[in-house]
C-alpha positions as CSV (number, residue, x, y, z in Angstrom):
1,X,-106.0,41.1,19.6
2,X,-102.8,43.1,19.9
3,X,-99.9,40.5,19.6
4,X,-95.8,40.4,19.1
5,X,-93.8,37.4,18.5
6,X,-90.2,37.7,18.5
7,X,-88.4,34.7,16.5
8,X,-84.7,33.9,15.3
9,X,-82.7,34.0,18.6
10,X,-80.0,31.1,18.8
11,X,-76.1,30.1,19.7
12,X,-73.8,31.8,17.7
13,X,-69.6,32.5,18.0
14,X,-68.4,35.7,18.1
15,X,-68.3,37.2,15.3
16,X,-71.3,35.2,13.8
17,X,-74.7,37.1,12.8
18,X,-78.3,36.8,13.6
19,X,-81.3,38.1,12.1
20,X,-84.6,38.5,14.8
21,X,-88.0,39.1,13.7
22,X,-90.6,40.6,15.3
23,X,-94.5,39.4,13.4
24,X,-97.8,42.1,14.6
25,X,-100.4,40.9,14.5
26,X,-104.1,42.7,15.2
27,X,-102.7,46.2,14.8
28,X,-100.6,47.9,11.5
29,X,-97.1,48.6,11.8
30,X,-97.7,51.6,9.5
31,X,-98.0,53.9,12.6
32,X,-96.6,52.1,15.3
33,X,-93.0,52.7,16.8
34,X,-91.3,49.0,17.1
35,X,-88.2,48.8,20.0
36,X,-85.9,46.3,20.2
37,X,-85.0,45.9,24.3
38,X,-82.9,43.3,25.9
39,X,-81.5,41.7,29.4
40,X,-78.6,40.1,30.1
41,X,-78.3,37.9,33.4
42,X,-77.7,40.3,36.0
43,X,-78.6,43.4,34.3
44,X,-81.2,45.8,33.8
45,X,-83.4,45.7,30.8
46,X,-81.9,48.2,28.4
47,X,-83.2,49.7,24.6
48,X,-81.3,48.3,22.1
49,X,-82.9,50.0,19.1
50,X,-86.4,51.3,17.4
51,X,-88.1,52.6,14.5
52,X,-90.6,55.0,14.0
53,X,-93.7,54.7,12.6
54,X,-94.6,57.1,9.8
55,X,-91.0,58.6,8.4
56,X,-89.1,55.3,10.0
57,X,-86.8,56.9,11.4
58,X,-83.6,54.5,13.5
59,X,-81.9,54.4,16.5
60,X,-79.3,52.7,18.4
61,X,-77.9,51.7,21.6
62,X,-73.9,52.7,21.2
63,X,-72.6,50.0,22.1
64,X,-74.3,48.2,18.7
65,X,-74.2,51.3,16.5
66,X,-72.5,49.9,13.3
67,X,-73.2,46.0,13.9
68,X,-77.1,45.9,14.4
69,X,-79.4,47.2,11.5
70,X,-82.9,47.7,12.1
71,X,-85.9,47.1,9.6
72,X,-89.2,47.2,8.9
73,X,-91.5,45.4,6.6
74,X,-94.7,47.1,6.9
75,X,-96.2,44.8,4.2
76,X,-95.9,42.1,6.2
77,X,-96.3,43.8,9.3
78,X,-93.0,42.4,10.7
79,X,-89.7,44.6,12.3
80,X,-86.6,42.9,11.6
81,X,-83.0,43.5,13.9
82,X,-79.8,42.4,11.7
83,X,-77.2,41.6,14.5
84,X,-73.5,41.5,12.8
85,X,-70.0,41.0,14.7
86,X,-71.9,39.3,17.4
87,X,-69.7,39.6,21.0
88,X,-70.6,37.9,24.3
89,X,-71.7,41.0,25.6
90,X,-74.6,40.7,23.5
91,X,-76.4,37.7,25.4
92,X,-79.4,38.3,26.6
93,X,-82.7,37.8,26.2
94,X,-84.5,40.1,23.3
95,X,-88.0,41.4,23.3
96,X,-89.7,44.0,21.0
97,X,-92.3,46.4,21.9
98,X,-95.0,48.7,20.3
99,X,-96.0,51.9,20.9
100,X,-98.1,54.5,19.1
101,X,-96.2,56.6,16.1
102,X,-92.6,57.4,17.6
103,X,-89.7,55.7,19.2
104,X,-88.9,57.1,23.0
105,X,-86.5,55.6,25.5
106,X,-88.8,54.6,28.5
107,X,-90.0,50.8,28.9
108,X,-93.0,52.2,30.6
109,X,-94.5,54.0,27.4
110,X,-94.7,50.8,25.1
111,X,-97.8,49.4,26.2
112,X,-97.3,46.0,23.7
113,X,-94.5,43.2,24.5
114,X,-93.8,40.0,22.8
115,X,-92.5,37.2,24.9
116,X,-88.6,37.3,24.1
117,X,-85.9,35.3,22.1
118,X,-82.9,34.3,23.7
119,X,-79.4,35.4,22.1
120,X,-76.0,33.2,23.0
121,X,-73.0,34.2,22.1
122,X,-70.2,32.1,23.1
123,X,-67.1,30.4,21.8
């Protein structure tokens, strides 16, 4: 059974820092691309960032380039987002996905979605 479960969302200030986990479970991480998507209220769903199975190769939304680290643990099977600097314009809800071997930016190619964690920030 092919499974995600996102974990570690919370209220933080601005300026605070998070750390989200995403746990697989029934498949290996070892060749599987892992996104990081998210919505805010009122907005479309939008990639955040992803890494590639294989060479592990990263990417990033702009907006978060130089505040949010991503991370993989493939002995543990588990894809880890480091979110720095926190601003309100981060709020949403977070989900990671799974797809076969490399990141792309389309929703509808990442066939596996865990349920979502939900990110505050607010003063």
């Amino acid at each position: 059974q092919m499974q995600l479960v996102e974990s570690g969302g919370g209220l933080v200030q601005p300026g605070g820092s998070l750390r989200l986990s995403c746990a697989a479970s029934g498949f290996s991480l070892d060749y599987y691309a892992i996104g990081w998507f998210r919505q805010a209220p009122g907005k479309e769903r939008e990639g955040v960032s992803c890494i590639s199975g294989g060479d592990g190769s990263t990417n990033y939304l702009d907006s978060v380039k130089g505040r949010f680290t991503i991370s993989g643990d493939n002995a543990e099977n588990t894809v880890y987002l480091q979110m720095n600097n926190l601003e309100p314009e981060d709020t949403a809800v977070y989900y990671c996905a799974a797809r076969s071997a490399f990141c792309v930016p389309q929703e509808a190619f990442y066939p596996a979605w865990g349920q979502g964690t939900q990110v505050t920030v607010s003063s």
